[in-house]
Steps between C-alpha positions, in 0.01 A plus 500: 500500500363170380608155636610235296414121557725246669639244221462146601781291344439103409749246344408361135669171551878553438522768238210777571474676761122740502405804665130599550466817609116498515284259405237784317593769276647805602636750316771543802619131528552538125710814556717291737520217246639686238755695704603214683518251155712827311726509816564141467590485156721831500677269807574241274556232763698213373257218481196676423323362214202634431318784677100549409300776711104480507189686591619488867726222514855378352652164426902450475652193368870439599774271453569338836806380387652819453288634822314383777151547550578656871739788386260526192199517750745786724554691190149598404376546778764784598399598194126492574555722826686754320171503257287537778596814502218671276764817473728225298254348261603701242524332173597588147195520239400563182171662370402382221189584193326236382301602172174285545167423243217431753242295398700368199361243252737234551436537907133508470495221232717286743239593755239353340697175383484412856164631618385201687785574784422802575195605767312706230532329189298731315740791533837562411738491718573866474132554569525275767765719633297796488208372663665379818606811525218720462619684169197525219729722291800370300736775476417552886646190606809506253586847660488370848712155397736717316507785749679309809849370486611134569774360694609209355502237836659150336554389165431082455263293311570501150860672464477849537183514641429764754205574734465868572309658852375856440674748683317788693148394544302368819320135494213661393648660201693189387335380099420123616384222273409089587763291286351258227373200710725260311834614334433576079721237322615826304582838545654736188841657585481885681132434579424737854337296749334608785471239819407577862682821597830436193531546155731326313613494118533174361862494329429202277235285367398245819221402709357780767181591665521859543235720361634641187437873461698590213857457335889651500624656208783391607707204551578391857771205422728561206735221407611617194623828685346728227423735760788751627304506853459094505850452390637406869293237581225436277238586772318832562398441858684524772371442858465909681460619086179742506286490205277778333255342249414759267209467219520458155250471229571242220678732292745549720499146648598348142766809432681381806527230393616511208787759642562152755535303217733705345733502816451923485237511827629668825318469821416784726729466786571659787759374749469652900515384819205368689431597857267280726473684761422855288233252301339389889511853647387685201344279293310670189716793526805328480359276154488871366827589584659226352247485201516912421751467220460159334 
């Protein structure tokens, strides 16, 4: 059995109240998160505003005139107790494909646009990638990126952004890259970055300093709704989501595309329900279990 952190709660002057669970990131405090931050909005507690869960944290704004920051502050943490519990952090998920060109022009161009931030300005920053790493060979390194699934830990940033944590791997296994040394003024939409320990796929076109590694074939904010998959909310990423990158040469890149365009593209989804305690006690085997029919 694995023991979760104690949350520390602190006041956000009269509207927030935030909940660190641990100041560093582990993959347990962010199982705790999301279970406790689903729990809270299934709740629906009149005067809850807003409810945002983290890498290992969580921040809730609230209405004080509807309620108090006291029964507000009793509420979640009976809440956080019963989440203590690793037998209850069972959360809803969805597995999801992401079709994926590594090493892409339009990444690699970018790359180069903004050379002079990055600690080897002579390589791109997929090679970049590659060498902190210890790959020399290409396809190598795409089948280990592509290989391990992602849980999807907080979305933020630029809307729909979402930073991703590898699931099933020991420290020493983890693909880990230096971010840019200042932020590029520009990053193209669905690029694939790679910083510290995350990935992350930027939604829209915005500043970043991720390492970019290659790009989505597909769309991860829709506000047209042209997507039947993006219709609810516009977003693809969901905090507890798991994603499966999966490679695609440029033919198949730009036929995806055009099938998004057109509104006709489905996603590969799979809907189950995620076990923390199976993933902590069995680790790899469990990621198979879960993975053996997607």
């Amino acid at each position: 059995m694995f023991n979760l952190p104690e949350t520390h709660f602190h006041f956000g002057g009269d509207e927030y109240i935030y909940a660190e669970i641990s100041r560093e990131m582990r993959i347990e405090s962010n199982f705790k998160a999301l279970a406790i931050t689903k729990e809270l909005r299934k709740k629906e507690i009149p005067g809850v505003v807003d409810i945002v869960s983290a890498n290992s944290s969580y921040l809730v704004r609230y209405n004080p005139d509807i309620i108090s920051a006291k029964n507000l502050l009793d509420c979640l943490k009976d809440i956080d107790l019963t989440k203590s519990d690793p037998k209850k952090l069972h959360f809803s998920a969805r597995i999801i494909e992401i079709p994926a060109w590594y090493d892409d022009p339009v990444s690699r161009e970018c790359s180069y646009r903004f050379r002079n931030r990055n600690p080897e300005p002579e390589l791109s920053n997929f090679e970049f990638v590659m060498k902190a790493n210890h790959f020399a060979d290409k396809e190598e390194f795409i089948e280990y990126h592509s290989g391990t699934p992602y849980l999807i830990t907080m979305v933020g940033f630029l809307p729909g952004t979402a930073w991703h944590f590898p699931l099933g791997q020991e420290p020493f296994e983890v693909l880990q890259a230096p971010k840019y040394h200042s932020p590029r003024t520009e990053t193209p939409e669905r690029c694939i970055g790679t910083g510290g320990a995350f990935n992350v796929i930027y939604p829209v076109n915005g500043p970043g300093s991720y390492q970019l590694i290659g790009r989505a074939a597909v769309p991860m904010f829709d506000p047209k709704g042209q997507l039947t998959d993006l219709k609810e909310t516009a977003f693809l990423a969901r905090p507890g989501d798991i994603w499966k990158y999966r490679p695609v040469n440029e033919s198949e890149y730009h036929q995806i595309m055009r099938e998004v365009e057109a509104g006709e593209y489905r996603l590969k989804i799979k809907e189950f329900t995620f076990s923390p305690l199976e993933y902590m006690e069995k680790g790899k085997q469990y990621i198979r279990e879960f993975m053996e029919d997607f």
